[in-house]
mmCIF file as Biopython writes it, N, C-alpha, C and O atoms, coordinates in Angstrom:
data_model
#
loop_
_atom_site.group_PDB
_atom_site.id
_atom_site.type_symbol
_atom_site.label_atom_id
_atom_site.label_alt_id
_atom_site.label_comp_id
_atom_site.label_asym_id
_atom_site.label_entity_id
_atom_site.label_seq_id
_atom_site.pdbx_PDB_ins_code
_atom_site.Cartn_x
_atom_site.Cartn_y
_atom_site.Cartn_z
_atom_site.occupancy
_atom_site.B_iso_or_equiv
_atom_site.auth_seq_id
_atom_site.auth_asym_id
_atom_site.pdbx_PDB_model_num
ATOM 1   N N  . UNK A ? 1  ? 0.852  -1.169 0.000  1.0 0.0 1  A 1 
ATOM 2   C CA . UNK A ? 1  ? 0.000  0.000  0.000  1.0 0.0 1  A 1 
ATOM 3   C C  . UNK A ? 1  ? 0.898  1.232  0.000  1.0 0.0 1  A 1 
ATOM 4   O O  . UNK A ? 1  ? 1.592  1.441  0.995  1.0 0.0 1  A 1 
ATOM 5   N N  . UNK A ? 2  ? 0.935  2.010  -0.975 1.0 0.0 2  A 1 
ATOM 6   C CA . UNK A ? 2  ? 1.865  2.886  -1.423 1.0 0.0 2  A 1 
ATOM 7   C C  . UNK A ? 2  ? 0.965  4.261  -0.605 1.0 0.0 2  A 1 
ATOM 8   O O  . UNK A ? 2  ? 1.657  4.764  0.280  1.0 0.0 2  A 1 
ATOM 9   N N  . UNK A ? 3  ? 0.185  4.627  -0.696 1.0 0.0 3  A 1 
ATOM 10  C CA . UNK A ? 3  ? -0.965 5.665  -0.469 1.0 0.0 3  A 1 
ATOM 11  C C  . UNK A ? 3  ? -1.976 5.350  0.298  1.0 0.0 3  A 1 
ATOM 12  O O  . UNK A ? 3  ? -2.264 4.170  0.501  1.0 0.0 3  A 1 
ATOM 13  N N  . UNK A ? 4  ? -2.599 6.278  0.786  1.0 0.0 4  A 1 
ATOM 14  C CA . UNK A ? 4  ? -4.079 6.106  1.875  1.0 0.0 4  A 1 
ATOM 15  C C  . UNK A ? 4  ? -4.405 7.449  2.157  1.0 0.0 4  A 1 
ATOM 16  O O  . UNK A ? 4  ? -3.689 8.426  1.941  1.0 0.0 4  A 1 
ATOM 17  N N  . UNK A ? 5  ? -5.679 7.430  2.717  1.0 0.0 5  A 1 
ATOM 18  C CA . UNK A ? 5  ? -6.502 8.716  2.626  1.0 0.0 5  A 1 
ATOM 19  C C  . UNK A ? 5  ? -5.609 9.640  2.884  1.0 0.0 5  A 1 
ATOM 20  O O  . UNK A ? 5  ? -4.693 9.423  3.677  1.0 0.0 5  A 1 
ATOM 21  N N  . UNK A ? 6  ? -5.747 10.715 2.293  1.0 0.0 6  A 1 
ATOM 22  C CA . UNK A ? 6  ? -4.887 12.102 2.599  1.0 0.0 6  A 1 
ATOM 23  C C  . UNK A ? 6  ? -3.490 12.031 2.604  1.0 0.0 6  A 1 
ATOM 24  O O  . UNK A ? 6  ? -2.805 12.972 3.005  1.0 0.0 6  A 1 
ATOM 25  N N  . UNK A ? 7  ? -2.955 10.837 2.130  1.0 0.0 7  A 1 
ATOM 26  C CA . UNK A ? 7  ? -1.207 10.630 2.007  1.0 0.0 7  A 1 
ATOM 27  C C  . UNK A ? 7  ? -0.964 11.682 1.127  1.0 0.0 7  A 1 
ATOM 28  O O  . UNK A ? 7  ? -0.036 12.370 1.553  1.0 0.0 7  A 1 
ATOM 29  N N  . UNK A ? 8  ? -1.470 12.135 -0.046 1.0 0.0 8  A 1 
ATOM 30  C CA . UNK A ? 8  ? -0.899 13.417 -0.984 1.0 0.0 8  A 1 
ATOM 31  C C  . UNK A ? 8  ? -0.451 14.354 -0.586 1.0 0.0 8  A 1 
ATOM 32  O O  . UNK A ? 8  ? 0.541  14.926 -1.039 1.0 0.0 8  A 1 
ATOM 33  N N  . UNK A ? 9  ? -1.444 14.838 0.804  1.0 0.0 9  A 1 
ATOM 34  C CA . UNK A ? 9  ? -1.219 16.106 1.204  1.0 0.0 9  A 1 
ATOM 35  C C  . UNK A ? 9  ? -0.231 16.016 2.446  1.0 0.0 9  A 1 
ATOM 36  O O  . UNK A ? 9  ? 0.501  16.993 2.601  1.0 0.0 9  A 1 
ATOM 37  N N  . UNK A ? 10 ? -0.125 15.042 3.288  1.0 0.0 10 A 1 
ATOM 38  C CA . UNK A ? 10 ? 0.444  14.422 4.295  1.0 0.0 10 A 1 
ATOM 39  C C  . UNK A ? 10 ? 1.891  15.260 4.504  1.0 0.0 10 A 1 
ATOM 40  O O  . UNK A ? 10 ? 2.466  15.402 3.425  1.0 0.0 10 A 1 
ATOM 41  N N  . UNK A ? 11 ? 2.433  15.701 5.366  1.0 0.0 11 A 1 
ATOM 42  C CA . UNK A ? 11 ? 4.027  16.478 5.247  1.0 0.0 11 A 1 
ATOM 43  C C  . UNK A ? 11 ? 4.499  16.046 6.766  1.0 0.0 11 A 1 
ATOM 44  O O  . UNK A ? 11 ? 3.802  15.734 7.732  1.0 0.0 11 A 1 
ATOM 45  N N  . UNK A ? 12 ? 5.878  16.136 6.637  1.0 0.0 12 A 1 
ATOM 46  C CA . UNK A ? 12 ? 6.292  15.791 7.898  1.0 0.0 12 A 1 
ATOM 47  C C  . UNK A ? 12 ? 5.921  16.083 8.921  1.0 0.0 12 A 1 
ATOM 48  O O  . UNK A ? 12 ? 6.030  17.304 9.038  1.0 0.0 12 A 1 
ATOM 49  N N  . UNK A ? 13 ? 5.451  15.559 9.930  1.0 0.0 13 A 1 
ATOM 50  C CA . UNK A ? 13 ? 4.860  16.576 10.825 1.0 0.0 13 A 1 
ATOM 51  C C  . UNK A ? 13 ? 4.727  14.932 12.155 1.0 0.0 13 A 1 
ATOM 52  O O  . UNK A ? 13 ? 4.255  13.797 12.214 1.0 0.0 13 A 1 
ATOM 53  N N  . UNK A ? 14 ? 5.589  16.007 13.037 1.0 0.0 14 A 1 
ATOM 54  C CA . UNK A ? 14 ? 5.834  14.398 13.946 1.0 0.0 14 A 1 
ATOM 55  C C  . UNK A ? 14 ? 4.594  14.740 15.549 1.0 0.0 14 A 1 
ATOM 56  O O  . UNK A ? 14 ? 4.669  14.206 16.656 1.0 0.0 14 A 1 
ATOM 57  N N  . UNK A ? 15 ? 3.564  15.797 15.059 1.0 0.0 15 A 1 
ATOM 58  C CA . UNK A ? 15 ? 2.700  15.743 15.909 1.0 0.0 15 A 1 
ATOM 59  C C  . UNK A ? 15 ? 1.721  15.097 15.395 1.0 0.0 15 A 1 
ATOM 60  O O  . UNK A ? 15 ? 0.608  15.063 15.921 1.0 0.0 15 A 1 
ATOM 61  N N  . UNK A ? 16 ? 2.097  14.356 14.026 1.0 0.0 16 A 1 
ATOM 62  C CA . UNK A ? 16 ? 1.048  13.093 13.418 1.0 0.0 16 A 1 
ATOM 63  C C  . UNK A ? 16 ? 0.074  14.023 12.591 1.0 0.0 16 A 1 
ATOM 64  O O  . UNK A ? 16 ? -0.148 15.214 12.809 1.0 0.0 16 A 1 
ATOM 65  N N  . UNK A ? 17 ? -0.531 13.124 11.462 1.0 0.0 17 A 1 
ATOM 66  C CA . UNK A ? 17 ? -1.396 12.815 10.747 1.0 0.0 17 A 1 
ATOM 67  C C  . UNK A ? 17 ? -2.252 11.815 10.442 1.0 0.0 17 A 1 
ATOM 68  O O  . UNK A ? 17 ? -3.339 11.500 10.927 1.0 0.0 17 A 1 
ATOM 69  N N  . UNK A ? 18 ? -1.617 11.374 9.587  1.0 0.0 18 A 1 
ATOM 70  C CA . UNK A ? 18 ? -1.856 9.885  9.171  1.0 0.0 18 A 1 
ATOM 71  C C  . UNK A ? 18 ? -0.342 9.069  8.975  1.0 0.0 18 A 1 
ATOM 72  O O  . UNK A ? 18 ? 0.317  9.507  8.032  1.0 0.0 18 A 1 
ATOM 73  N N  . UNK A ? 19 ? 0.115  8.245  9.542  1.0 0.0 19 A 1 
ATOM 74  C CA . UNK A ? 19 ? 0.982  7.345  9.274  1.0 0.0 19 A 1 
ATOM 75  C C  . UNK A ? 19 ? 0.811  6.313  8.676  1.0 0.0 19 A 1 
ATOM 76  O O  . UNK A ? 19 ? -0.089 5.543  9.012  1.0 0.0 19 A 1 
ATOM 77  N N  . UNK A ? 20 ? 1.762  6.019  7.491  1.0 0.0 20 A 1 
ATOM 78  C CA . UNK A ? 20 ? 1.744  4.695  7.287  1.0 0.0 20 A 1 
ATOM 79  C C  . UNK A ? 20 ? 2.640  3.987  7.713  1.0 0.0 20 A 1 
ATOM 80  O O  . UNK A ? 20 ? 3.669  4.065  7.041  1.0 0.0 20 A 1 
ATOM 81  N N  . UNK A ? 21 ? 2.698  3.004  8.960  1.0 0.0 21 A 1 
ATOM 82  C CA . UNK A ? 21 ? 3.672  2.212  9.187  1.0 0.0 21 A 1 
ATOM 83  C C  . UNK A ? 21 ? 4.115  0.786  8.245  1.0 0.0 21 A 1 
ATOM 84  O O  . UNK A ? 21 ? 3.239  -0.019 7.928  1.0 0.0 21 A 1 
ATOM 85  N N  . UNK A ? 22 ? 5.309  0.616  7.917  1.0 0.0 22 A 1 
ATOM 86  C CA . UNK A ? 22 ? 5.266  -0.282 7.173  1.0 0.0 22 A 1 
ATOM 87  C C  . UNK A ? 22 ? 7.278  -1.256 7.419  1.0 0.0 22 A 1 
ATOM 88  O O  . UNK A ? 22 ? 8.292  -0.761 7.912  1.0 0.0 22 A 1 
ATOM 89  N N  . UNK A ? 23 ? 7.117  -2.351 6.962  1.0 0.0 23 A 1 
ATOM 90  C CA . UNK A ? 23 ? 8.487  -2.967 6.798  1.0 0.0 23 A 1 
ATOM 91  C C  . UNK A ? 23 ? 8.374  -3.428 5.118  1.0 0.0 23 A 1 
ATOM 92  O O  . UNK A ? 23 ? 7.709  -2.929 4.209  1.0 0.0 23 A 1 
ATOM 93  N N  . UNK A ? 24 ? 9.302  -4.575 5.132  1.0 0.0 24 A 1 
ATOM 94  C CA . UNK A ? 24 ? 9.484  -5.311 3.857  1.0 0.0 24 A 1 
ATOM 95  C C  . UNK A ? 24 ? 10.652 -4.665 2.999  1.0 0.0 24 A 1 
ATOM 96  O O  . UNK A ? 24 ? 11.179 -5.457 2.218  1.0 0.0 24 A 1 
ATOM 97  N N  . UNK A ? 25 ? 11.052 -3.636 2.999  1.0 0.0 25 A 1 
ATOM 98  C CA . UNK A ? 25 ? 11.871 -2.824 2.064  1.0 0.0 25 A 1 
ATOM 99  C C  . UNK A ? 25 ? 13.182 -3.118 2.914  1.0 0.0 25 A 1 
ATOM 100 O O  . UNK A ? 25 ? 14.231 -2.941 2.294  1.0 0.0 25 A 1 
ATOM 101 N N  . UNK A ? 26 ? 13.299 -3.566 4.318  1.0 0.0 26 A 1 
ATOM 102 C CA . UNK A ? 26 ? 14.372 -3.677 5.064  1.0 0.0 26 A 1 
ATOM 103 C C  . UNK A ? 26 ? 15.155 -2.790 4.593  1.0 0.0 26 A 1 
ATOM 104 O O  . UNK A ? 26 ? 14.617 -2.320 3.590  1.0 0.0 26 A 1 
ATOM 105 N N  . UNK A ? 27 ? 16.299 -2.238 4.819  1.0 0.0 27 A 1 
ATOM 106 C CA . UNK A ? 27 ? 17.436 -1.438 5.128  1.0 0.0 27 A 1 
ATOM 107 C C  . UNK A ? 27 ? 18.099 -0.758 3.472  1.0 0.0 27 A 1 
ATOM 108 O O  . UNK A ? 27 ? 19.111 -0.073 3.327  1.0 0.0 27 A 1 
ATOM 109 N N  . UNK A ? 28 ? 17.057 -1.270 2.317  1.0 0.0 28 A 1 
ATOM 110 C CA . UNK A ? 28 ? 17.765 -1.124 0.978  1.0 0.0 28 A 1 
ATOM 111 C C  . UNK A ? 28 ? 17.428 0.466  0.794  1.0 0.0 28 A 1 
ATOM 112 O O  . UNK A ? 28 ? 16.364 1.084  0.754  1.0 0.0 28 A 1 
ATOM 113 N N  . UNK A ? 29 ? 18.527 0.778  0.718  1.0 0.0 29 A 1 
ATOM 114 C CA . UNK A ? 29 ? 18.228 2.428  0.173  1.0 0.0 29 A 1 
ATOM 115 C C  . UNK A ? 29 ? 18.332 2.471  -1.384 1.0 0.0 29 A 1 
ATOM 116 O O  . UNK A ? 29 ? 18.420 3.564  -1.944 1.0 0.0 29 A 1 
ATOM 117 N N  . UNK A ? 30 ? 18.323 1.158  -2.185 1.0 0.0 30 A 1 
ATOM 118 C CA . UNK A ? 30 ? 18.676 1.298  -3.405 1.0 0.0 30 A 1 
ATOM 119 C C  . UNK A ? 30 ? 17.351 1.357  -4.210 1.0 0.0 30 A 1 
ATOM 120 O O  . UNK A ? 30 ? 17.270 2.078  -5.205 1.0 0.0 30 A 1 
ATOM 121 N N  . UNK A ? 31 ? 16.115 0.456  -3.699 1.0 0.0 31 A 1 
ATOM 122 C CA . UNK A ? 31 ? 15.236 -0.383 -4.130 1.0 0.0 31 A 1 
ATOM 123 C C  . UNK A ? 31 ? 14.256 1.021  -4.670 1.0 0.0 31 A 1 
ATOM 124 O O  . UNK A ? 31 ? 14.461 2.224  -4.507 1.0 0.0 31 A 1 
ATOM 125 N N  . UNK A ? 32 ? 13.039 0.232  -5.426 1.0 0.0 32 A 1 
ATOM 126 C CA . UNK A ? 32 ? 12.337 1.818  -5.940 1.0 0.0 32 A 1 
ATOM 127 C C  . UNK A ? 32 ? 11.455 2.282  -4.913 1.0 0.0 32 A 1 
ATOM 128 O O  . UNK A ? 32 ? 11.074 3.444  -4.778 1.0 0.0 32 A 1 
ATOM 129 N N  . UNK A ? 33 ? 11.132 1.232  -4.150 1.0 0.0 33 A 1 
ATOM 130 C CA . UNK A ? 33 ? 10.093 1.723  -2.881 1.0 0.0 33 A 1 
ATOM 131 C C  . UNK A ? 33 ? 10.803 2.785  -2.290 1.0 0.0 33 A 1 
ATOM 132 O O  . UNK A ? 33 ? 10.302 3.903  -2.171 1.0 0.0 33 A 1 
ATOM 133 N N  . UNK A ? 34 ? 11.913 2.510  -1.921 1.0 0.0 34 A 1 
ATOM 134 C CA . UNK A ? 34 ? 12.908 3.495  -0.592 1.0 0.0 34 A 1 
ATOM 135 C C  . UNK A ? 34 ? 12.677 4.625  -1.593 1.0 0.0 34 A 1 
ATOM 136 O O  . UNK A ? 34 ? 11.971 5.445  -1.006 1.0 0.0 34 A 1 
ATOM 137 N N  . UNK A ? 35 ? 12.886 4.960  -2.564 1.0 0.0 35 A 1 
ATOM 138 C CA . UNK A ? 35 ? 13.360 6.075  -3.582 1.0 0.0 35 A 1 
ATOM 139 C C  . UNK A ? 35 ? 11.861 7.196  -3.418 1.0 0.0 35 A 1 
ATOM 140 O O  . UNK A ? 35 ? 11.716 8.369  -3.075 1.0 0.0 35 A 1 
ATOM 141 N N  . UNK A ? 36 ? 10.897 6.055  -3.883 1.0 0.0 36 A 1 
ATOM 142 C CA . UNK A ? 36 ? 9.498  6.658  -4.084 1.0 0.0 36 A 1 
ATOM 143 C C  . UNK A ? 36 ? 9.187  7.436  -2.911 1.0 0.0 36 A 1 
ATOM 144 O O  . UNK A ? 36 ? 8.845  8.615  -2.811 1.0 0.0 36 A 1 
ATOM 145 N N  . UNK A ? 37 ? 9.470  6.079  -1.600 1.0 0.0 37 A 1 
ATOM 146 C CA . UNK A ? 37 ? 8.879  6.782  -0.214 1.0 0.0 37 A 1 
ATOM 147 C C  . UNK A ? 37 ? 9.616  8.106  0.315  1.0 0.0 37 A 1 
ATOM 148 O O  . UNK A ? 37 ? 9.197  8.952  1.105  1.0 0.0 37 A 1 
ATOM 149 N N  . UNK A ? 38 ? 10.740 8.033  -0.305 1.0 0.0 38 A 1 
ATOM 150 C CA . UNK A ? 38 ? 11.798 8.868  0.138  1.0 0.0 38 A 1 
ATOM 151 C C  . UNK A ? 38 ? 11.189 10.883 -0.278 1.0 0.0 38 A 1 
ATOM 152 O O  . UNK A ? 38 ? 11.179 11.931 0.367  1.0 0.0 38 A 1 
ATOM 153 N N  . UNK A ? 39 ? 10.805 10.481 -1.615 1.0 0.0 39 A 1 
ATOM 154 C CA . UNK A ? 39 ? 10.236 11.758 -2.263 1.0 0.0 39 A 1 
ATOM 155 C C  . UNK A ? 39 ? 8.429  11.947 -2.145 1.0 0.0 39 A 1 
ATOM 156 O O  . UNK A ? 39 ? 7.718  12.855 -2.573 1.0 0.0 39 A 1 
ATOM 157 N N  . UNK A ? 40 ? 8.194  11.120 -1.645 1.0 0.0 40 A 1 
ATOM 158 C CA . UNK A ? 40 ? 7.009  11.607 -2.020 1.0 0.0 40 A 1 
ATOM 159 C C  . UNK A ? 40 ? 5.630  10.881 -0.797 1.0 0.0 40 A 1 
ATOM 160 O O  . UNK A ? 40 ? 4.401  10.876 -0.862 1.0 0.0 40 A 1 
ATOM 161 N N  . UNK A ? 41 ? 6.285  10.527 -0.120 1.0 0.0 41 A 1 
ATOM 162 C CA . UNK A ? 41 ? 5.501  9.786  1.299  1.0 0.0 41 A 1 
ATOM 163 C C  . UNK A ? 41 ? 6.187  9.534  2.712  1.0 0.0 41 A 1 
ATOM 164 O O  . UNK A ? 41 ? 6.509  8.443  3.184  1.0 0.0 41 A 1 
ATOM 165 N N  . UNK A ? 42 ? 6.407  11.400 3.548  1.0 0.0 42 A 1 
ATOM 166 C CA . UNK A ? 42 ? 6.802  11.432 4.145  1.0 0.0 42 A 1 
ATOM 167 C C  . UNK A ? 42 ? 6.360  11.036 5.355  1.0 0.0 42 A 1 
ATOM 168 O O  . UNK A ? 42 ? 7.113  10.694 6.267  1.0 0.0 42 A 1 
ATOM 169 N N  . UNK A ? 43 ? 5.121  11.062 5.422  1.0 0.0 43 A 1 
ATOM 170 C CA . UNK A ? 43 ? 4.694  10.307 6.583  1.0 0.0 43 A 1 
ATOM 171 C C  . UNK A ? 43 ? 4.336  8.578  7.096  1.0 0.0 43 A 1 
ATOM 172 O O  . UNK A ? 43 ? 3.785  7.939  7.992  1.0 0.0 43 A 1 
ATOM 173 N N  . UNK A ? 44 ? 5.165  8.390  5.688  1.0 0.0 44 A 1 
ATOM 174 C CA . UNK A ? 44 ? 5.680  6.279  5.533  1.0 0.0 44 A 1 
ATOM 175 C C  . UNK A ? 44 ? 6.533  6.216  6.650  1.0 0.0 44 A 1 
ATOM 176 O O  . UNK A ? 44 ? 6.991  7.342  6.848  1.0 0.0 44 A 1 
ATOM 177 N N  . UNK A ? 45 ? 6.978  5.335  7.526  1.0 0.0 45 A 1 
ATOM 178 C CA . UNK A ? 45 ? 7.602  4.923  8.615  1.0 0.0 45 A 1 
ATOM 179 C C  . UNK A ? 45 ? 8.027  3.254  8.482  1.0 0.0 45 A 1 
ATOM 180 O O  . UNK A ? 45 ? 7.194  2.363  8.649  1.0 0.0 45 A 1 
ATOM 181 N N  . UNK A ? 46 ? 9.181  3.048  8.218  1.0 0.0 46 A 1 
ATOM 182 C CA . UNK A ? 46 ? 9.661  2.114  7.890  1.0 0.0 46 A 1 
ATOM 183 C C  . UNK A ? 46 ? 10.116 1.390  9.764  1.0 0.0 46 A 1 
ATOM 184 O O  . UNK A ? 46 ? 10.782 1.878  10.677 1.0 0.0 46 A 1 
ATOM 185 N N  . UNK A ? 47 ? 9.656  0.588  9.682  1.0 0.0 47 A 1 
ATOM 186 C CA . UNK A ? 47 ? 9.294  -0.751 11.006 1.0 0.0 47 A 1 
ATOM 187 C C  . UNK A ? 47 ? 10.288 -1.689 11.201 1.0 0.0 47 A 1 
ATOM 188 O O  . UNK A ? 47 ? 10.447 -2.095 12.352 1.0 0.0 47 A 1 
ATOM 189 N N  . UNK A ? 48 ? 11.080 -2.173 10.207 1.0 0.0 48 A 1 
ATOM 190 C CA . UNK A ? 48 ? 12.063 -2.948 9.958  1.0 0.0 48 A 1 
ATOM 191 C C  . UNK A ? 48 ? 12.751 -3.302 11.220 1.0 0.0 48 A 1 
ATOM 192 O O  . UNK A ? 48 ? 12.548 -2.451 12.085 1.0 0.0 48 A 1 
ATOM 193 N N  . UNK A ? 49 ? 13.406 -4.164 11.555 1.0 0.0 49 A 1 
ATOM 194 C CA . UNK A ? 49 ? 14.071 -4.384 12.183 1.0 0.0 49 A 1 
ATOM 195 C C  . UNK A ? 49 ? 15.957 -3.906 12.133 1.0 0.0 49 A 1 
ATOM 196 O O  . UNK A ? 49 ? 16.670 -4.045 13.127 1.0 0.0 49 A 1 
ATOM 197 N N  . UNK A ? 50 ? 16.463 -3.374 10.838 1.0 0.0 50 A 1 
ATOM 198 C CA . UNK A ? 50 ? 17.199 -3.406 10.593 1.0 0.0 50 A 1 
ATOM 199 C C  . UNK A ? 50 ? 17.561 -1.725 10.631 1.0 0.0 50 A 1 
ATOM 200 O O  . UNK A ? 50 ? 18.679 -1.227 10.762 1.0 0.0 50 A 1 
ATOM 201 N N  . UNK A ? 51 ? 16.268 -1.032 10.474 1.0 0.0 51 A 1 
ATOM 202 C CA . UNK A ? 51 ? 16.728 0.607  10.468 1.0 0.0 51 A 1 
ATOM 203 C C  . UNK A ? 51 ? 16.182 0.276  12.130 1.0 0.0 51 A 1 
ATOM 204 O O  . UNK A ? 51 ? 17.249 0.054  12.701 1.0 0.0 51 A 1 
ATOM 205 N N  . UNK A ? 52 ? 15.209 0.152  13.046 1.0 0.0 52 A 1 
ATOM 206 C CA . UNK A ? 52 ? 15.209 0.113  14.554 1.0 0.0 52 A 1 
ATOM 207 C C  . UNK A ? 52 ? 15.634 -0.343 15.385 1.0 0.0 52 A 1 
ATOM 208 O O  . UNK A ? 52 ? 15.275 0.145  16.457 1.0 0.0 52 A 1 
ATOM 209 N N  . UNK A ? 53 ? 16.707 -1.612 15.456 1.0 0.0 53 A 1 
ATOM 210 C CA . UNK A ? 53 ? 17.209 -2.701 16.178 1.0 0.0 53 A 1 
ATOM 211 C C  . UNK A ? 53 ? 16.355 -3.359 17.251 1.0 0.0 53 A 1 
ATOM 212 O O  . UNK A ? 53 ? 16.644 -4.447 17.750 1.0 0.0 53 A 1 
ATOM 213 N N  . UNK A ? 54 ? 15.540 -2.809 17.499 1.0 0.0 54 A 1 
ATOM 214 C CA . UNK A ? 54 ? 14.101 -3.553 18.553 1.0 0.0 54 A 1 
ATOM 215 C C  . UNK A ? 54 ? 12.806 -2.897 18.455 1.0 0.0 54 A 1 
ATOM 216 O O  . UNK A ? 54 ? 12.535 -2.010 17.645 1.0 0.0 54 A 1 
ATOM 217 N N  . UNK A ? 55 ? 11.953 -3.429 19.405 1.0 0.0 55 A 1 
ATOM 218 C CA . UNK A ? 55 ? 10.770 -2.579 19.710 1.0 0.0 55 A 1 
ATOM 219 C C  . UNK A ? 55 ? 11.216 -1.444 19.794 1.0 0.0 55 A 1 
ATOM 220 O O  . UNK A ? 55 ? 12.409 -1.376 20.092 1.0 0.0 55 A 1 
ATOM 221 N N  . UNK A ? 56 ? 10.242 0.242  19.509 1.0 0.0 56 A 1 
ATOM 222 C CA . UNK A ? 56 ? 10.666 1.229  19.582 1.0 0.0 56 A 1 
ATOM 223 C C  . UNK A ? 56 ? 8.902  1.926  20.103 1.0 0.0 56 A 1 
ATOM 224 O O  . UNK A ? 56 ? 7.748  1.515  20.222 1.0 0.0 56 A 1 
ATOM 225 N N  . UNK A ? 57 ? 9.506  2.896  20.235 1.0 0.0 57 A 1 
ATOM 226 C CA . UNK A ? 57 ? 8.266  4.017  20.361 1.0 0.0 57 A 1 
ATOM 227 C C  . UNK A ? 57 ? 7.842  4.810  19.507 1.0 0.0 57 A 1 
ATOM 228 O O  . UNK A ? 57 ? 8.687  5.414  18.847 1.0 0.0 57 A 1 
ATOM 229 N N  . UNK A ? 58 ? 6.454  5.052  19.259 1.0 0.0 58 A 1 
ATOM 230 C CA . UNK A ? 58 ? 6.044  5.480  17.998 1.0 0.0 58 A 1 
ATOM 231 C C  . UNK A ? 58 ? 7.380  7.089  17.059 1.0 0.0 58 A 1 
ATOM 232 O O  . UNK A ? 58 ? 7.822  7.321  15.934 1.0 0.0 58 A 1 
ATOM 233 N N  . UNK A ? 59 ? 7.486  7.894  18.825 1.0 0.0 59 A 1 
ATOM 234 C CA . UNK A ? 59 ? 8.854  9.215  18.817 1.0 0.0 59 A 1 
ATOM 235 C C  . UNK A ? 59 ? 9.806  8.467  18.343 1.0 0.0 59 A 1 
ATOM 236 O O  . UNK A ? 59 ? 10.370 9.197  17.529 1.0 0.0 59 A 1 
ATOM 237 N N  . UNK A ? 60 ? 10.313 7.492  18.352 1.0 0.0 60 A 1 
ATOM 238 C CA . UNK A ? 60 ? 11.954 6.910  18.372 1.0 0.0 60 A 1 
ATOM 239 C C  . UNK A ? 60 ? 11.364 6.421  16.300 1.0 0.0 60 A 1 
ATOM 240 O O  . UNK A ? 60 ? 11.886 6.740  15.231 1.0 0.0 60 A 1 
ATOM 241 N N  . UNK A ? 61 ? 10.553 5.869  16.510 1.0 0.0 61 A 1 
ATOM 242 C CA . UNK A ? 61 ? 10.111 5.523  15.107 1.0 0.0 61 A 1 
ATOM 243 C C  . UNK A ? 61 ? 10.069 6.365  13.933 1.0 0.0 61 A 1 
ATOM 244 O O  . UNK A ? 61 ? 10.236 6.039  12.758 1.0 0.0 61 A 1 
ATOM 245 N N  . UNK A ? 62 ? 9.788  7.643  14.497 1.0 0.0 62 A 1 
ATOM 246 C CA . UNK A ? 62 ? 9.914  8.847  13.480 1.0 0.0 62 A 1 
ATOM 247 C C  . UNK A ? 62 ? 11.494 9.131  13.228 1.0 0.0 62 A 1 
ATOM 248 O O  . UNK A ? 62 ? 12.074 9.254  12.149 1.0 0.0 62 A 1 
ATOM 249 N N  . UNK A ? 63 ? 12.111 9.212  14.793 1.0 0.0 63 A 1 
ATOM 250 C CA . UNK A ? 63 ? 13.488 9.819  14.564 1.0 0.0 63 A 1 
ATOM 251 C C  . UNK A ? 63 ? 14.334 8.805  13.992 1.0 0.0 63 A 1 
ATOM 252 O O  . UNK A ? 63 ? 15.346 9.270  13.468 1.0 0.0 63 A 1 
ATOM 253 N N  . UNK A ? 64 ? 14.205 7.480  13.937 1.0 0.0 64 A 1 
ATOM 254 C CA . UNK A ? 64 ? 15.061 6.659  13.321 1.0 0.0 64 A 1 
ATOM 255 C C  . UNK A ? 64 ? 15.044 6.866  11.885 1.0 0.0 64 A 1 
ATOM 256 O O  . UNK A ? 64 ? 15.978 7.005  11.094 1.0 0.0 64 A 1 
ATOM 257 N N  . UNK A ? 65 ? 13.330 6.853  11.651 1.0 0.0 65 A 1 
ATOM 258 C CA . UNK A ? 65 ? 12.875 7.327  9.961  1.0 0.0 65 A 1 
ATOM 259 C C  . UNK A ? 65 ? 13.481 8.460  9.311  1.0 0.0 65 A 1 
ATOM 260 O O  . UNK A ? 65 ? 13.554 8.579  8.088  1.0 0.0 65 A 1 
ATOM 261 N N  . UNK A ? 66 ? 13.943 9.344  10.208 1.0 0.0 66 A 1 
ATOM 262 C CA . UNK A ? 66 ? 13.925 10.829 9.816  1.0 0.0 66 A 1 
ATOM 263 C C  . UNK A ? 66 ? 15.789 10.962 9.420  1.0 0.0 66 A 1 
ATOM 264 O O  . UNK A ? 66 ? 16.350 11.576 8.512  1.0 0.0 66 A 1 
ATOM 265 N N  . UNK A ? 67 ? 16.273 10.224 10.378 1.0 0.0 67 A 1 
ATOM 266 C CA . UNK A ? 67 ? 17.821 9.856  10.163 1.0 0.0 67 A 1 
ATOM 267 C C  . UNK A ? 67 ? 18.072 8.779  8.725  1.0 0.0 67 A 1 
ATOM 268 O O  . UNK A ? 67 ? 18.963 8.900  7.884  1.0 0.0 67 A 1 
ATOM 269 N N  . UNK A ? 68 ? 16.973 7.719  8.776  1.0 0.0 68 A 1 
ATOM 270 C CA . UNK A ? 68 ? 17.130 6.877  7.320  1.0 0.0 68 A 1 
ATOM 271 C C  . UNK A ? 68 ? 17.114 7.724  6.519  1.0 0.0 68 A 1 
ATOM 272 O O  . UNK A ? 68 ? 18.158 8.093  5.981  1.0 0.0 68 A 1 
ATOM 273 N N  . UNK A ? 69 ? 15.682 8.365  6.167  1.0 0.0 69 A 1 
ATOM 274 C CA . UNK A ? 69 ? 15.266 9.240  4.559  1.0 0.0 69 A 1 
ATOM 275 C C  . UNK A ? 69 ? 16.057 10.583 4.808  1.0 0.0 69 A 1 
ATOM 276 O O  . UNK A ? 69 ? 15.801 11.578 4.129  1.0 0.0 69 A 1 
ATOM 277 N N  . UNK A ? 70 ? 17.065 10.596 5.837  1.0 0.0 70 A 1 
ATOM 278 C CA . UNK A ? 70 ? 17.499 12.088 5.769  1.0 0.0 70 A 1 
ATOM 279 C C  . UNK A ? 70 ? 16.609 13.312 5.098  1.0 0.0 70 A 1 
ATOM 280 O O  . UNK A ? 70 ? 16.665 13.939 4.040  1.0 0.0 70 A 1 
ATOM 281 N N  . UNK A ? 71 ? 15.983 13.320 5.957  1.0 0.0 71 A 1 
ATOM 282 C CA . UNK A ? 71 ? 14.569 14.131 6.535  1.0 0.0 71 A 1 
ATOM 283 C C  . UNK A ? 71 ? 14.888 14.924 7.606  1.0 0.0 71 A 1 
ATOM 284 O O  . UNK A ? 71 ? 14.014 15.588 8.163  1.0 0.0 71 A 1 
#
């Protein structure tokens, strides 16, 4: 699921909107997902185990995200 209600308009904003939490793309910064999400679905949050090293908190989840997509 690339998009969801109001993802177009969606902008960084870590007092929330709409999030999409998501994994599967694991740690590839090469792949077209990372690229896409990177430009154009800032409020995607990548879950992975490999950008979070454990359970995290929804705050720690943004800032890990925000350090990946250098955001």
């Amino acid at each position: 699921m690339m998009e969801w209600s109001q993802s177009r308009y969606a902008k960084w904003d870590p007092t929330g909107r709409s999030w999409l939490i998501h994994g599967h793309i694991h740690d590839s910064t090469t792949c077209a997902a990372y690229q896409y999400i990177k430009g154009h679905l800032p409020c995607a949050l990548n879950a992975c185990f490999e950008i979070n090293d454990h359970p995290v908190t929804l705050e720690e989840l943004i800032e890990n995200n925000r350090k990946w997509y250098g955001r």
